[in-house]
C-alpha positions in Angstrom: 270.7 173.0 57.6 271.0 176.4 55.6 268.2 176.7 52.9 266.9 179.7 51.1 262.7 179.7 51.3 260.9 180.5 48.0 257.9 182.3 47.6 258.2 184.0 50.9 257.2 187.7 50.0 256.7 189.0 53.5 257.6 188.9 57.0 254.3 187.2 58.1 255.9 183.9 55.7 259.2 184.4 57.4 257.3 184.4 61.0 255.1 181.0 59.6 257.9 179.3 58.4 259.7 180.0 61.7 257.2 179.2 63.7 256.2 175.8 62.2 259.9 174.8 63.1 260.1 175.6 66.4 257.5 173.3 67.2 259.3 170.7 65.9 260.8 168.2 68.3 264.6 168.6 67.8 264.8 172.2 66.9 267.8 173.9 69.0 268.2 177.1 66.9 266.3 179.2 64.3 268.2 182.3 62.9 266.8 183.9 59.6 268.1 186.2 57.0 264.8 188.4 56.5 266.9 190.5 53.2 267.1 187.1 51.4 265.5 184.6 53.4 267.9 182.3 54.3 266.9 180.1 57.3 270.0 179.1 59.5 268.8 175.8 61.4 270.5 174.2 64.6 269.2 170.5 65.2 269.4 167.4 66.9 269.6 164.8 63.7 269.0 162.3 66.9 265.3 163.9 66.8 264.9 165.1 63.6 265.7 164.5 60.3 266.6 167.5 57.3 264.0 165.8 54.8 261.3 165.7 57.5 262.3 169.8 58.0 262.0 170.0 54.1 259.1 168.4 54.0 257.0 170.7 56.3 258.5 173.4 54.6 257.4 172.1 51.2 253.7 171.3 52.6 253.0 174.8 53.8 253.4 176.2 50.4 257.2 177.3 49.9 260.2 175.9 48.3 263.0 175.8 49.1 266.8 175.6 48.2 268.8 174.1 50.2 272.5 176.1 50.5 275.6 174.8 52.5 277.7 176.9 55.1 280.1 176.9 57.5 276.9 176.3 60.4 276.3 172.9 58.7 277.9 170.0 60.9 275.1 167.5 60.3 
């Protein structure tokens, strides 16, 4: 899943957001684009779903868009 985060105006957001997805069952990989804040995110679709990851995401405050690229499989 490739999604740019809204309303994320600092690198303490980037660290929340990052943080309340590694914590998520299912979660193999997290790599962000600080400069625009694109989140690149490896996981298990066995474990997790994208519209559960969407759904944290929107209930901590940001929005988000969700982008496509060549890391999504799922």
């Amino acid at each position: 899943m490739t999604f740019q985060a809204l309303d994320v105006s600092c690198r303490q957001c980037v660290i929340d957001v990052r943080q309340l997805l590694k914590g998520q069952s299912g979660i193999i990989d997290i790599k962000v684009n600080e400069m625009l804040n694109i989140f690149y995110i490896d996981y298990d679709p066995d474990k997790i779903f994208e519209e559960d990851l969407e759904k944290l995401i929107k209930k901590i405050g940001y929005k988000i868009v969700k982008l496509r690229s060549v890391r999504d499989t799922h």
